[in-house]
C-alpha positions in Angstrom: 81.0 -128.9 -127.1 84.0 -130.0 -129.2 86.8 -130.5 -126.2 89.5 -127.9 -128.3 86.2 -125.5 -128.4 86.1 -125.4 -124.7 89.9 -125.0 -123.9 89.8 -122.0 -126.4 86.7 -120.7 -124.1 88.1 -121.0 -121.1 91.6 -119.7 -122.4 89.4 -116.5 -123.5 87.7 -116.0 -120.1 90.9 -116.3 -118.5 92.1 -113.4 -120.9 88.9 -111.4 -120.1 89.6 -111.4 -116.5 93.4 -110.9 -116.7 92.5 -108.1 -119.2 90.0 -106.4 -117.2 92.8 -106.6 -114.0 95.4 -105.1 -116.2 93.7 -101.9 -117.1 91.9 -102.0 -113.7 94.8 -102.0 -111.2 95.9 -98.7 -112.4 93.2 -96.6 -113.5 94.0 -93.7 -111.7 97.4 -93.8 -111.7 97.7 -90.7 -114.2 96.6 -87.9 -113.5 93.5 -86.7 -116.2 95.1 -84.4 -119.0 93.3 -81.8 -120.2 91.7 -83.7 -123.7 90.0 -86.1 -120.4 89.2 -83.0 -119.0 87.3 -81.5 -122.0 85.3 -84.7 -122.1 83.8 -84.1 -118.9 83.4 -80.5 -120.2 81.6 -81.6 -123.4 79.3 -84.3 -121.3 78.0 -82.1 -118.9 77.3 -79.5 -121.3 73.4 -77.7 -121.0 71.5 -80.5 -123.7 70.5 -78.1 -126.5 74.2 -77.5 -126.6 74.9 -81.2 -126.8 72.3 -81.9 -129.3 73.3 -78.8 -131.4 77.2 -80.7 -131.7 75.8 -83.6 -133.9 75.8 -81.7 -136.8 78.1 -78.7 -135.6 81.3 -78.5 -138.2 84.4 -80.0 -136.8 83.0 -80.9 -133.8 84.4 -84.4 -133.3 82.6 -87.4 -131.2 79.2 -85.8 -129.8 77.9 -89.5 -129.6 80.7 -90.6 -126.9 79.7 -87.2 -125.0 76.5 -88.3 -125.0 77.0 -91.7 -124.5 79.4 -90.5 -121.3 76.7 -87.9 -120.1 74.8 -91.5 -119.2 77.2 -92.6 -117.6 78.2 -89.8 -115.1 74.6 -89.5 -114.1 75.0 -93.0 -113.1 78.7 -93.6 -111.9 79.4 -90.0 -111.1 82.6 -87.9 -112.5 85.5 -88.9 -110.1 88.6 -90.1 -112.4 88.0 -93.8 -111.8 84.8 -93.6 -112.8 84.6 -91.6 -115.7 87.8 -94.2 -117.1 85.7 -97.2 -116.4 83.7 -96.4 -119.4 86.7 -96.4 -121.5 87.6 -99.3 -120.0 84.4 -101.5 -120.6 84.4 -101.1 -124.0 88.7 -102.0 -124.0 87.9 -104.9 -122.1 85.0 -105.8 -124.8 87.6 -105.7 -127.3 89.4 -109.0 -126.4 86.4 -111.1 -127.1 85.3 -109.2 -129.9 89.2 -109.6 -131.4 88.5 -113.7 -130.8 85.9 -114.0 -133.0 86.5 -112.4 -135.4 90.0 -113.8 -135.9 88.4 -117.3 -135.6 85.8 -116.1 -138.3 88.1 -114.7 -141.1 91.0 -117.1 -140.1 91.0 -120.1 -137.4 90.5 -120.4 -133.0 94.3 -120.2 -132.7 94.8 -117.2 -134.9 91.6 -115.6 -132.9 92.9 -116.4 -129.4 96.2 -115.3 -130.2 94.8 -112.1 -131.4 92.8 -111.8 -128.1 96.0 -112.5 -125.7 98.0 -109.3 -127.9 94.7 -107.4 -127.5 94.8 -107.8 -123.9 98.2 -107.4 -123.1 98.5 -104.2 -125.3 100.3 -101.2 -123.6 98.3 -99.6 -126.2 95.0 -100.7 -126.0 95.3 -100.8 -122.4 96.5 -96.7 -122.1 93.4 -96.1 -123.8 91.5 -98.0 -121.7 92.5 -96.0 -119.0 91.6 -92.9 -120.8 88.1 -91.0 -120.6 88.3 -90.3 -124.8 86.4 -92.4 -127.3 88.8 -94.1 -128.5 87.8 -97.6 -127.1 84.6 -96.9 -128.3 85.6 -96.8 -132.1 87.7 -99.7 -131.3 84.9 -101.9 -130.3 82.4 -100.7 -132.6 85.1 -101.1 -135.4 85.8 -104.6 -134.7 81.8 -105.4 -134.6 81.2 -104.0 -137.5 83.7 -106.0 -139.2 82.9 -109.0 -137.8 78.8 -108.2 -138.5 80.1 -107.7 -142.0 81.7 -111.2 -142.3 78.9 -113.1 -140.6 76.5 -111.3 -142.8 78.4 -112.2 -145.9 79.0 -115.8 -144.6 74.9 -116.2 -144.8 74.3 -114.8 -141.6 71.2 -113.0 -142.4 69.3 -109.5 -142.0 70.4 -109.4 -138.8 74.3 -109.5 -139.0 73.7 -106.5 -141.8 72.0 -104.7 -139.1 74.4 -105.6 -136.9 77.0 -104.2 -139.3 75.1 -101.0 -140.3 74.3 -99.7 -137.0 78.1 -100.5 -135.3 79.4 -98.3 -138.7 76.5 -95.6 -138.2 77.6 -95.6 -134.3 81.6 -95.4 -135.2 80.3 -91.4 -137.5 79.0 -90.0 -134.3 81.9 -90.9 -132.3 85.0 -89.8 -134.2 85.6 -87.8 -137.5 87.9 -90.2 -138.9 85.7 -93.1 -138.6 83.8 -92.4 -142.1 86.9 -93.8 -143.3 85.3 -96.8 -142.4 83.3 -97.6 -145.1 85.4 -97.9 -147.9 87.9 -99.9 -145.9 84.5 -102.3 -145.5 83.6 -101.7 -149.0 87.2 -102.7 -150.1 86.6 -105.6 -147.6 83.7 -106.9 -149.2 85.2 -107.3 -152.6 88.2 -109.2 -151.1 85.9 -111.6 -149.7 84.2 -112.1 -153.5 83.0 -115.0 -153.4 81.2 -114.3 -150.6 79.7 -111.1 -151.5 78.6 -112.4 -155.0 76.1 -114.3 -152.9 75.1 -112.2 -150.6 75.1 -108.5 -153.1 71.5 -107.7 -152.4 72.4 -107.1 -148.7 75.5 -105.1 -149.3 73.5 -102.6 -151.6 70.9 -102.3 -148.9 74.2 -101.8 -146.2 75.0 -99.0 -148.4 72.3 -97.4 -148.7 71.6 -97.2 -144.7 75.2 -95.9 -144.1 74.6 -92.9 -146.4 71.8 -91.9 -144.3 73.4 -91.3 -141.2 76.2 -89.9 -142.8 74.9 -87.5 -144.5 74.9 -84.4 -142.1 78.5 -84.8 -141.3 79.3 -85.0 -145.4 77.7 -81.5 -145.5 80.2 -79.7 -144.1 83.4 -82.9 -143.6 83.3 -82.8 -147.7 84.4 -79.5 -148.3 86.7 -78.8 -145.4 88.5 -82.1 -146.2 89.4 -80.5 -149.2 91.0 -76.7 -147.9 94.2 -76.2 -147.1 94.4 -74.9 -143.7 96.5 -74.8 -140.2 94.9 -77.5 -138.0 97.9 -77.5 -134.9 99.1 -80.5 -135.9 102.8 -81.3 -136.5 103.5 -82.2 -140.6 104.3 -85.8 -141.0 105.6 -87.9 -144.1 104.1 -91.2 -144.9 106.9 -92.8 -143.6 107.3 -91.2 -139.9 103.6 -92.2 -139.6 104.8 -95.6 -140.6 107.3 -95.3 -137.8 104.7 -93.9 -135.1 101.7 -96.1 -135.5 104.2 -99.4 -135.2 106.3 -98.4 -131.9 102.7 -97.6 -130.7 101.1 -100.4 -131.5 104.1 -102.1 -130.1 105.3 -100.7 -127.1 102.8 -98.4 -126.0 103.2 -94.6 -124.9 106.4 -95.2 -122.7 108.0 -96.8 -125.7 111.0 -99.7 -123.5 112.2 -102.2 -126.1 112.2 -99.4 -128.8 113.1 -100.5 -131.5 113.9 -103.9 -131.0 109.9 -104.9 -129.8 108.5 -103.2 -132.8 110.9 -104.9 -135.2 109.9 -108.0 -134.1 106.0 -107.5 -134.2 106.9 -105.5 -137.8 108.2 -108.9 -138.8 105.7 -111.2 -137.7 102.9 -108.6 -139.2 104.6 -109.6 -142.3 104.8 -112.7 -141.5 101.4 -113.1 -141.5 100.4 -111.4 -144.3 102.9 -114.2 -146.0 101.7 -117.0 -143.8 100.9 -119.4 -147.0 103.9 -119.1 -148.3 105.7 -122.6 -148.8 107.8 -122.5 -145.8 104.2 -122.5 -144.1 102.5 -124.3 -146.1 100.3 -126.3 -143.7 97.4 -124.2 -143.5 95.5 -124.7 -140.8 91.1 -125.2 -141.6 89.9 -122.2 -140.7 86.0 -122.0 -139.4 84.9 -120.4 -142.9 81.3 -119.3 -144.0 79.2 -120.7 -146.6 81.5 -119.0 -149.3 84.4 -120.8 -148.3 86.7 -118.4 -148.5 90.8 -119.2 -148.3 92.4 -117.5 -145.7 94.7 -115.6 -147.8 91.7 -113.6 -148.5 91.6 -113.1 -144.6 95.3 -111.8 -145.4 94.3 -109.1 -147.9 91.1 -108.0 -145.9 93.8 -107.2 -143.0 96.1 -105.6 -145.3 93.4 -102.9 -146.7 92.3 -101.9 -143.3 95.8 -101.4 -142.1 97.1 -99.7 -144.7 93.8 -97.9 -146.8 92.8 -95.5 -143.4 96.7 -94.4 -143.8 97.1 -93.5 -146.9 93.5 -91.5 -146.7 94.7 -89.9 -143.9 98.0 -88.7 -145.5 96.5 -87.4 -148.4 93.9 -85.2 -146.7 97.0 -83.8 -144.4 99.6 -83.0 -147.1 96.9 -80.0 -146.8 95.8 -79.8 -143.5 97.5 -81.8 -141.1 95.6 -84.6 -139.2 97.7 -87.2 -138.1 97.9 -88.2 -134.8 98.6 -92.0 -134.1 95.4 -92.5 -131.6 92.7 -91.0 -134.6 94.2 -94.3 -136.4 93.6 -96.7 -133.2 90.8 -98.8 -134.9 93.4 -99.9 -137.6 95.3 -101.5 -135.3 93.3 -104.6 -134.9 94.4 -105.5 -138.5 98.2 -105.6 -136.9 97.4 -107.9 -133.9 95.2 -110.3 -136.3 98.2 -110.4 -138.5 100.7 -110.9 -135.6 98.3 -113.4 -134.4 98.1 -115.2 -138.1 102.0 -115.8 -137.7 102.2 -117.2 -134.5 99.1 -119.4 -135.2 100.5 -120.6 -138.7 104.0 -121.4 -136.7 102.3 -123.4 -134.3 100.1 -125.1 -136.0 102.7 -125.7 -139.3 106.1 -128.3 -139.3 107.8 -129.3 -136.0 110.7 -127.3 -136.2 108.4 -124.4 -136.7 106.7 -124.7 -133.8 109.4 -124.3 -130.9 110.1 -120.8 -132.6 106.4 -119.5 -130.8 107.5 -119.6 -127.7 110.1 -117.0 -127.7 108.5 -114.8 -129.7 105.6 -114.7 -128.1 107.4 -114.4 -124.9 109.2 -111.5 -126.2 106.1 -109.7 -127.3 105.0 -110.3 -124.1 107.9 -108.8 -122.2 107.8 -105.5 -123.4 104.4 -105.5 -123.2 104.3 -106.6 -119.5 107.1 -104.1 -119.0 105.9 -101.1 -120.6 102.2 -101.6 -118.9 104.0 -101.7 -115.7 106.0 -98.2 -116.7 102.3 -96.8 -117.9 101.1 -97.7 -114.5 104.1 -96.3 -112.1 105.7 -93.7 -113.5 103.9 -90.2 -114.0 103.1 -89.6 -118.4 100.4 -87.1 -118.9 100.9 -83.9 -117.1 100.8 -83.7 -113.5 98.0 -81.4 -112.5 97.3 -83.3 -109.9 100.0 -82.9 -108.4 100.3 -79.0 -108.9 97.2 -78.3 -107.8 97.8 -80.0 -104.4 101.1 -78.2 -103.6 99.0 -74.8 -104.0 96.4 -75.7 -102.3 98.3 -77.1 -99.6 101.2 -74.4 -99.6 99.4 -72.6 -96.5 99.2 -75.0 -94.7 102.6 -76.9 -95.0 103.9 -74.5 -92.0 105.9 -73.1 -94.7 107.5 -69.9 -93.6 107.7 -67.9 -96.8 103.6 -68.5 -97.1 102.3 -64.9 -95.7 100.3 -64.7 -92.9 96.3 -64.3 -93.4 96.7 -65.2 -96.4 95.4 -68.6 -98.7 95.3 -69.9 -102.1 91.9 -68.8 -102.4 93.4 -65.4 -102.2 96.2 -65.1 -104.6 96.1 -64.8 -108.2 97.0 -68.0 -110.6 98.5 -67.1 -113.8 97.9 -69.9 -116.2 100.1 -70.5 -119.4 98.5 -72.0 -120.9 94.8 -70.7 -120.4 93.3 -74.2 -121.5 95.0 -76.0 -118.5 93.0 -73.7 -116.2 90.0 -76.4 -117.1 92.3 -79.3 -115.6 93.3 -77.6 -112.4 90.0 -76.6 -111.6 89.0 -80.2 -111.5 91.3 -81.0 -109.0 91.8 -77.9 -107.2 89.5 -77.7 -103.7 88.5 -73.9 -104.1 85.5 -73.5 -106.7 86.4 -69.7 -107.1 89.9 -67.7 -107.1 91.5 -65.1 -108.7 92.7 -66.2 -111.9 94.5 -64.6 -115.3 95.8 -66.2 -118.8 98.8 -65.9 -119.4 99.5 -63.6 -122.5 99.6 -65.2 -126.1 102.6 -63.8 -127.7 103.2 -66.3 -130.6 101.1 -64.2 -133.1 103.5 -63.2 -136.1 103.2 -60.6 -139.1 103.3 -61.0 -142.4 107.0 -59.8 -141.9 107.7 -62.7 -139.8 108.5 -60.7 -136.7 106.3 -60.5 -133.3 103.6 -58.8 -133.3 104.0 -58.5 -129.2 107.1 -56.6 -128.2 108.0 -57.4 -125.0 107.1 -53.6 -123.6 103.6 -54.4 -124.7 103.4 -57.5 -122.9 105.4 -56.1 -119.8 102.4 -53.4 -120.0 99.9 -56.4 -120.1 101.6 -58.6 -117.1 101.4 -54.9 -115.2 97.4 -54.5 -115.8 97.3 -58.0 -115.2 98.9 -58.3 -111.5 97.6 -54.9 -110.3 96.0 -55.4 -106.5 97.7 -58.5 -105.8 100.7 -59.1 -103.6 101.0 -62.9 -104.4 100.9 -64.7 -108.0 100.9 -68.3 -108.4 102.3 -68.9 -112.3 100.9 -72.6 -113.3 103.1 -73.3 -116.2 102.2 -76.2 -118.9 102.8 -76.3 -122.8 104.0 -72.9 -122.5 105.5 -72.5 -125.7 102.0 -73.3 -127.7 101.4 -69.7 -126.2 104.8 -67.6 -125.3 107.7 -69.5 -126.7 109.7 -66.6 -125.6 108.9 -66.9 -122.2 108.0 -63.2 -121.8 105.4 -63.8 -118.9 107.8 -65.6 -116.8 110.8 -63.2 -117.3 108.5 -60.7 -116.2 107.8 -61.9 -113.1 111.2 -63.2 -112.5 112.3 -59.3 -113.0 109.4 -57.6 -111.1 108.9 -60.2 -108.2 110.5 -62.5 -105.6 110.6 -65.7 -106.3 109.7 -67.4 -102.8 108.7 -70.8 -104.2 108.2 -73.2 -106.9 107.5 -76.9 -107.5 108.0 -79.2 -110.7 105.9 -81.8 -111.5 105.5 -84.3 -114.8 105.2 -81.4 -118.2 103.3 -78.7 -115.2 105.3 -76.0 -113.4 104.2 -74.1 -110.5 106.0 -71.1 -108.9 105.2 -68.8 -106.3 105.4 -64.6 -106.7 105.7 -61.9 -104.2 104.2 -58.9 -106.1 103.9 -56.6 -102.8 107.9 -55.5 -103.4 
């Protein structure tokens, strides 16, 4: 083995290992939110209920469901262990980001590439996250890459390779048939390469319409309505903004602006990375078409930017956006970022001291915001909340009432949903329970349709027989942004306790005045 070969190796195992640390040191150190929550839900589902969500409309991922369903059976459903499966396929990332930045441009871009990928607050958050989302990641980046090596000459079985990642990536997120055109578009970049090789993308094309085809029958026609969907409106340009201080700095966000300008620049940079100034290309290991790496440039460009676009046209009528649907974009950023650093290096002297730096900077607010991701509380804290309740007996606490315990009491939940989250940590398989009242619901007038004497009426029907209320408060204004529930039990009973936690609220009512 060529002696540069093996350093590039043994630099990747190194980044395997240090990756895999990263995201395992702190699995649990947030507490599961209730998306996390659902997936457990949707996994342990009864299976003709499972099987019935492959072709159920706008049900999103049933193949990661399935997939994690597996994987319970065998791990079990504690939080660490329902994560590591995210985590796996975040760790299987790294390699897969080598190759195939050694493929479409040279080892130094491709190693590069593999360090940002490991050392991604990004990546790593949804490593430590039970949602599919390293799963399109993974099978994203394999399909690209089986598409390259199968246009390179690599045979039937790198367009195997390529059709059954893509077929995978349909069944695991609803976005992900966005895919194929960004492949499609791909493949004409790389010309030269697909006029050799055009008998296997027609085949490719064929296959992926197969599988595809029972989510086109009903994805096709709500992609065109115009309907609410619950997510926030966006313009093309905050999107912009979103995706690169993700991508940059992770979900804490430290270095702000400063972190995603740089990596915004050297993105650029890449894309731009033969022009004069850097003109000493470096040989990339190319296929049988010989393509130039500026063609690398363009493929990277299209699936950052095509997926996007898509997705802002379909939500100028029903809003979609949310940065994480677009997370198997983002290796098209890190490839670029990697393209400038490994042209810098690799071009004229002066050129080469400037890597340093930035790369350490990159680094920094990566190192720092995983650190911040791993110590300081982010999703919501129902951990937490449901251990003060069910430990509010026995804390010796002398407003607790005698003969009484949390498995006696009534919880109020605003909003209902979270009840799903608390459950999973609270000790106490039944309670009393209620759901807090929706009051949001508007007439055509604008006005409420829920006065608050209607909903005092409600809370009344609602508390009758019970002398103590626990109120579990999270996202409360998705279902009574006027806070009727609470002023109602702030009027009608005594306050005698209440805890705050990270986005959950819990307080303690004495109904028996």
């Amino acid at each position: 083995m060529h002696r540069s070969r093996r350093r590039h190796l043994v630099g990747l195992l190194l980044l395997v290992m240090v990756g895999f640390f990263v995201r395992a040191i702190s699995l649990d150190a947030q507490s599961l939110w209730r998306d996390e929550v659902d997936a457990l839900r949707f996994a342990t589902a009864p299976w003709a209920e499972m099987v019935n969500n492959f072709t159920r409309p706008g049900w999103n991922g049933p193949l990661y469901y399935l997939a994690l369903r597996g994987w319970i059976a065998a791990a079990g459903a504690s939080e660490y262990a329902i994560r590591f499966f995210s985590l796996f396929f975040g760790v299987l990332c790294i390699p897969l980001m080598y190759v195939l930045g050694r493929r479409v441009f040279d080892c130094t871009t491709g190693l590069v590439s593999a360090l940002l990928a490991a050392f991604s607050p990004y990546f790593v958050w949804y490593s430590q996250e039970a949602k599919m989302y390293t799963l399109i990641l993974a099978l994203t980046l394999l399909a690209v890459y089986g598409l390259r090596r199968a246009l390179d000459g690599g045979g039937p079985r790198w367009w195997a390779t390529q059709i059954l990642a893509t077929s995978l990536t349909f069944y695991s997120h609803i976005l992900a048939a966005l895919l194929v055109p960004v492949q499609a578009a791909i493949a004409l970049i790389w010309w030269p390469l697909l006029r050799k090789s055009w008998k296997g993308a027609l085949v490719s094309i064929a296959c992926l319409t197969l599988p595809y085809l029972p989510l086109a029958v009903w994805q096709a026609p709500l992609a065109l309505q115009a309907r609410e969907t619950g997510f926030h409106s966006y313009t093309l340009r905050q999107m912009i903004v979103i995706l690169l201080n993700g991508w940059s700095t992770g979900i804490r966000g430290w270095g702000g602006s400063w972190a995603a300008a740089l990596m915004g620049l050297l993105a650029v940079l890449g894309a731009a990375a033969s022009t004069p100034w850097l003109s000493a290309e470096p040989q990339a290991e190319q296929g049988s078409g010989g393509t130039r790496p500026l063609r690398g440039h363009w493929a990277a460009l299209i699936w950052l930017t095509l997926p996007l676009l898509c997705l802002w046209l379909i939500s100028i009528r029903q809003p979609l956006f949310t940065d994480r649907y677009l997370i198997w974009t983002a290796p098209a950023f890190y490839l670029l970022i990697g393209r400038a650093l490994g042209s810098l290096a690799l071009s004229r002297d002066w050129t080469r001291w400037v890597v340093i730096p930035l790369l350490g900077g990159v680094l920094l607010a990566s190192v720092a915001n995983l650190r911040l991701q791993a110590s300081e509380p982010i999703k919501a804290d129902f951990r937490a909340a449901a251990s003060y309740v069910s430990s509010y007996g026995e804390s010796g606490n002398s407003s607790a009432e005698a003969g009484t315990t949390p498995s006696d009491e009534l919880v109020i939940f605003q909003i209902p949903y979270a009840r799903y989250t608390f459950d999973y940590y609270f000790p106490v398989e039944e309670y009393p329970h209620a759901d807090g009242l929706y009051t949001n619901h508007r007439a055509p007038s604008g006005g409420y349709q829920m006065g608050k004497d209607q909903a005092w009426q409600q809370m009344r029907a609602i508390t009758a027989g019970h002398d103590v209320a626990w109120f579990v408060a999270s996202e409360v204004g998705m279902w009574d942004e006027r806070g009727l529930v609470k002023e109602w039990l702030d009027t009608n009973a005594l306050r005698v306790a209440e805890a705050h936690f990270k986005r959950v609220d819990v307080y303690r009512y004495d109904l028996s005045e």
